[in-house]
N, C-alpha and C positions, 0 to 999 in steps of 0.2 A: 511194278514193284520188283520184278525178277529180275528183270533185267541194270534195275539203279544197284538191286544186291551185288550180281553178276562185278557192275562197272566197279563197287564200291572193296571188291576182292581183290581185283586187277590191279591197284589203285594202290593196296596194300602189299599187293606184291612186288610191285616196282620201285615202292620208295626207300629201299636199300640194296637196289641192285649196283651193284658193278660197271666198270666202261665197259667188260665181257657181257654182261646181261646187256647193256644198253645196246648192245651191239645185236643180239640176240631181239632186239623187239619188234622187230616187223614180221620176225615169225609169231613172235605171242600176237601178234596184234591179227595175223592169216586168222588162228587158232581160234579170238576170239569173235574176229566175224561170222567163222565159222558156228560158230557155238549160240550167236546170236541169231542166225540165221536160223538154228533148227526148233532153236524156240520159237520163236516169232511164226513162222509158217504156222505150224500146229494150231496157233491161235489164231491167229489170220483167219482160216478154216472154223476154225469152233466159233467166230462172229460172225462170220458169212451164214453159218448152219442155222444159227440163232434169227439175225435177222431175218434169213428168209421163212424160218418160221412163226416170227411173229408176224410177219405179210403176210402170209397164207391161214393161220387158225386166230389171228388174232393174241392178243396180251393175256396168257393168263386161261386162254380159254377153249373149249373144245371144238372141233368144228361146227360149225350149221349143220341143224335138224337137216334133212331131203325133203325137199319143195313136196309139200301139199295145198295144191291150188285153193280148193275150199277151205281149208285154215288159214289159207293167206287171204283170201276175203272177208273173211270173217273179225281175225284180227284188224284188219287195216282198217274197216270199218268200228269195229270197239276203242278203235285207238280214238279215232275221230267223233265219235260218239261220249267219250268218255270226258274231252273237251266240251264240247257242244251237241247237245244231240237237238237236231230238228225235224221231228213227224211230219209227215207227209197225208196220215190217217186221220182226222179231224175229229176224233174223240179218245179218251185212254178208257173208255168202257170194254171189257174184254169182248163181249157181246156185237159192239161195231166195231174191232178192227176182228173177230173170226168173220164176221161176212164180208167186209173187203178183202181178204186175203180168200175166201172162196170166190170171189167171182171174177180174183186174177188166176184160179185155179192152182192156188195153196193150199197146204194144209190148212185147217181153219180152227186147229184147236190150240190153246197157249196154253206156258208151263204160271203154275200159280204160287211164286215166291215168297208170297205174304208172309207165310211161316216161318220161315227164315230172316224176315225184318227189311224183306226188298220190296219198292212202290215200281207199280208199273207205270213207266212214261212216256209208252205211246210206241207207234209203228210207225213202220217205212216201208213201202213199195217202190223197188227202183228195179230196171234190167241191170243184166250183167253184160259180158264184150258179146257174149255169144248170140245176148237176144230175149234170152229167156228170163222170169219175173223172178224175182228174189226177195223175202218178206224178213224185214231187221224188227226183233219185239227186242225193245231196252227197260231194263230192270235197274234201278239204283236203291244202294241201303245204305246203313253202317259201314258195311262192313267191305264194301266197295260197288262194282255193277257185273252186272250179268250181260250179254248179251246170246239173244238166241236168232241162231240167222237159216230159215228154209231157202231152199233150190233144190233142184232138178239135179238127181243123184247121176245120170248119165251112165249107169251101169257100174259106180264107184263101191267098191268092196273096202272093209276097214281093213287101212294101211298096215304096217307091221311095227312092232316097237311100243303097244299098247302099254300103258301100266297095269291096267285091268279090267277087267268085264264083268257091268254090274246087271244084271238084268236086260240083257242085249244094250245096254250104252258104253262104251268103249272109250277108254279114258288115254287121254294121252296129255306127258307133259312136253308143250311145242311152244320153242322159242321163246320163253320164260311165261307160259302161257296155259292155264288149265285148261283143257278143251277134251269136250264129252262130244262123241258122234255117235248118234242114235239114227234107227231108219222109222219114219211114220210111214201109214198108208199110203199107197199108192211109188208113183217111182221119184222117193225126193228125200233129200239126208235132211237133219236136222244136225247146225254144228252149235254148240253151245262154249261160249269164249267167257274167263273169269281171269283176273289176277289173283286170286285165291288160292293159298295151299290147295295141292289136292284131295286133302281130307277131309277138309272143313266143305270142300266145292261139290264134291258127293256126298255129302251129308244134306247141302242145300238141297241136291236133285231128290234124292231121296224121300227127303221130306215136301218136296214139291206134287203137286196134284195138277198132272197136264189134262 
C-alpha cells in the first residue's frame, strides 16, 4: 500500500511536466528506485523476522515447556487413555489392582476420586524403554479423567517452574496439562495428569483419600 501511494505521487507529479521535466525523468526515476529500494529492504527484513519466528515458537504462541520425561509419559499415555483405555488388571476393585501393583513392586495404594464425581476404570501394568514396571490407575467423571501413572523416581527431584506446593504435591501447568507430582514410599514419583483448570484439579486431590 506504500508503495501504490509512493507510484500514485510520482504519477501526479509528472502529469504537467514540461519537455524540461520530461527530460529530467530518468533522474526522477534514479530517485525513485531509490527510494523504493529503501522501503522495501526494511520490510523484506521484518517478513523474514516474522516468518522465522513463527517456525521457531509457533503462531501465536510461547515456546515449549523443557522436556520432562515423566510428564511426557504420563501425558502421552492419558492422551491415549482418554480415547480408549484398555486394563490389563482384571478387576476395578481397589483392593485387586493394590495387590497387583505390589507384587510388580508398586506402590499399592490408589488415590480415591469418588468424591469428586470420578469412577475408577481399572489399571495397567506395562514397562517402560528402560525396563522398569509402570502402573497407569484411570479415573473418568463429569467433569473429565484423571490419570495417575507410578514409576521408579530414579533419583528425580521436582523440576522448577512449579505453580505451587500443596502438601509435598507440586503442581505444574505442562503443555496444556494439570499435572501434580507427589513422591510415595519407597524410591517412585507418582505423576498425576488432568485437562482440568488447575483449581478445580487440586481441589479434586485434595479432597481425594489415597
Amino acid at each position: 500500500s506504500i508503495l501504490a501511494a509512493l507510484d500514485a505521487i510520482d504519477a501526479a507529479d509528472t502529469s504537467g511536466a514540461s519537455g524540461r521535466d520530461r527530460a529530467a525523468g530518468a533522474d526522477r526515476g534514479g530517485r525513485f528506485s531509490i527510494r523504493r529500494a529503501r522501503i522495501w529492504t526494511p520490510a523484506a527484513i521484518a517478513a523474514v523476522a516474522v516468518f522465522a519466528f513463527v517456525i521457531l515458537h509457533g503462531v501465536g504462541g510461547t515456546p515449549p515447556a523443557h522436556a520432562i520425561p515423566p510428564f511426557d509419559v504420563a501425558i502421552d499415555h492419558y492422551q491415549q487413555f482418554a480415547q480408549r483405555f484398555e486394563p490389563n488388571v482384571k478387576s476395578t476393585l481397589p483392593a485387586d489392582l493394590s495387590g497387583a501393583y505390589i507384587d510388580h513392586q508398586l506402590p499399592g495404594f490408589l488415590w480415591n476420586f469418588q468424591h469428586s464425581g470420578y469412577k475408577l476404570m481399572g489399571g495397567r501394568i506395562d514397562r517402560l524403554a528402560d525396563g522398569s514396571s509402570v502402573a497407569y490407575t484411570f479415573y473418568r467423571g463429569d467433569n473429565g479423567a484423571i490419570l495417575c501413572t507410578y514409576m521408579k523416581s530414579h533419583g528425580m527431584q521436582p523440576p522448577g517452574g512449579e505453580t505451587q506446593e500443596i502438601d509435598g504435591h507440586h503442581c505444574y501447568q505442562y503443555k496444556g496439562y494439570s499435572v501434580c507430582l507427589s513422591y510415595p514410599h519407597g524410591d517412585f514419583i507418582c505423576v498425576l495428569v488432568s485437562r482440568r483448570p488447575m483449581k478445580e484439579f487440586m481441589q479434586d486431590i485434595v479432597d481425594s483419600e489415597p
